[in-house]
Steps between C-alpha positions, in 0.01 A plus 500: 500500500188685654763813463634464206112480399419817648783651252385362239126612520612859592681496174251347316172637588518819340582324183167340494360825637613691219364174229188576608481186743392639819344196647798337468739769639225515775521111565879488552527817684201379797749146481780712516375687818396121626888410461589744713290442762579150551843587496522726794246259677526149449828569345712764752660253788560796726849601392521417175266368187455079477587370169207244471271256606544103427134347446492427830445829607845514664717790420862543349730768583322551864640532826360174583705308235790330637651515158455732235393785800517796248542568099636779303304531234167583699690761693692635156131526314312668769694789402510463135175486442398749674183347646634504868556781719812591713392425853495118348792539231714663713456237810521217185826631354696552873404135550648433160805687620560361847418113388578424093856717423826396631710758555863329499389275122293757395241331413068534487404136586154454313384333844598386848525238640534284179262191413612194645262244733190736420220222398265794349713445176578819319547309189873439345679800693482250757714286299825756491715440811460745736609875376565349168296740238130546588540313786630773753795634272525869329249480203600776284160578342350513841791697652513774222085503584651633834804683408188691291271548819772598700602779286131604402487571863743723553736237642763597276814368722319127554443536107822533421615239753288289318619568151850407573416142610308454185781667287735218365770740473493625871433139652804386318743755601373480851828350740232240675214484281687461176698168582183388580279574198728280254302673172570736206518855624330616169179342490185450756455200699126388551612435827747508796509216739403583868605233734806292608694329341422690217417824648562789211585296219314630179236223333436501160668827297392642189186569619317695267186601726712611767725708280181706352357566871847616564525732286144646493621538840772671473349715235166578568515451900828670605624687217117556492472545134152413316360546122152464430497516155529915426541560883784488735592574869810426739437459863815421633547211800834467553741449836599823673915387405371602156601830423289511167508359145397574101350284260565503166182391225454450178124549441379477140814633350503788729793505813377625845707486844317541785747596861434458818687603805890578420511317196837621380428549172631755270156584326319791643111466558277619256208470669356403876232267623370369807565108611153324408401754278368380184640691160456434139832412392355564128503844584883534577747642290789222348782454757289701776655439904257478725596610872286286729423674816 
């Protein structure tokens, strides 16, 4: 939560800032900077980032837990919100690697080892049998948090990797992992179960949370593709096997393809920009192809 506040007041701040409310911007940004401190102090466990503290003053997600030894989503949102640097991110998202995905189900286990005999009570994840949906299975908000930090990065391959366990169609058609899943191959699942006897069978489908992190995504994180409002950019993050793609839009009447790579396409650029450079769309002629370089 402390990084998910950190993203929040970095976004938020200048909007107060530019109401006039500079006490206030200045109040959440010296909390902000207080966040952050804790979190690589109190809150770093050496290899990776602790998820919390019970009011004991015992911590969760440590080293020194017999169950629940490390989380995703603490690893995941020291990189999305940017308030962590890469000596600590990169150390927290190997140990997210090596210890949370399974390589042969293909699955991002939200922790490890799941709750069981733990008597500093979680609260009801505790309840799910072990690797059954919170409890130590493949959360699919959390893992699309990481599928996100992977790729933001540079970690396009583990990205990737990633997005095809999520991906309903590609865990279905998979010879082992689709027996397994027992779901629609057309719609999210909120989760994916990670331990025997149920180990990669999909939990609840039709999850409509999951399927919008999914595709912002695939959109906006590995196609790379943002608008902000008159402004857009591509910044491309996509597996090296890739050799390139276009994207077809529809923006206020007016059609625009943007290619990347060898995207086979029979239109001819129009016009070239950088990946992450910012251009106003608005200022495009209709049906303009943009080459993205």
């Amino acid at each position: 939560l402390a990084w998910f506040l950190c993203s929040v007041v970095e976004r938020y701040a200048p909007l107060a800032e530019a109401r006039g409310e500079h006490e206030r911007a200045a109040r959440w940004q010296a909390a902000r900077q207080g966040w952050i401190t804790a979190l690589h102090d109190a809150g770093w466990d050496g290899a990776w980032f602790r998820r919390a503290f019970f009011d004991n003053g015992a911590p969760l997600g440590s080293s020194a837990n017999d169950e629940c030894r490390i989380d995703l989503i603490a690893q995941a949102w020291s990189v999305l919100s940017g308030a962590s640097q890469p000596r600590y991110t990169d150390a927290a998202m190997a140990s997210l690697n090596e210890q949370l995905h399974d390589e042969r189900m293909g699955l991002l286990r939200l922790l490890t080892p799941p709750f069981e005999h733990a008597t500093d009570s979680p609260g009801y994840i505790q309840a799910y049998p072990p690797g059954v949906r919170e409890n130590g299975g493949q959360y699919s908000h959390g893992a699309v948090w990481a599928l996100m930090a992977q790729a933001l990065r540079g970690d396009t391959e583990a990205a990737w990797r990633s997005f095809e366990g999520l991906s309903p169609a590609h865990r279905a058609r998979h010879p082992e992992r689709g027996p397994a899943y027992e779901l629609e191959p057309y719609v999210m699942a909120g989760d994916t179960y990670g331990a025997a006897p149920y180990l990669g069978r999909g939990g609840w489908s039709w999850y409509t949370g999951s399927a919008a992190w999914m595709h912002r995504a695939a959109i906006e994180t590995l196609l790379g593709l943002e608008l902000r409002g008159a402004q857009l950019r591509m910044t491309p993050r996509v597996p090296a096997h890739w050799p390139g793609f276009e994207i077809a839009l529809r923006l206020d009447g007016r059609e625009l393809k943007l290619q990347y790579g060898e995207a086979g396409s029979e239109s001819a650029a129009t016009h070239s920009i950088q990946a992450g450079e910012w251009i106003d769309w608005h200022a495009l002629p209709a049906r303009a192809v943009l080459r993205v370089v």
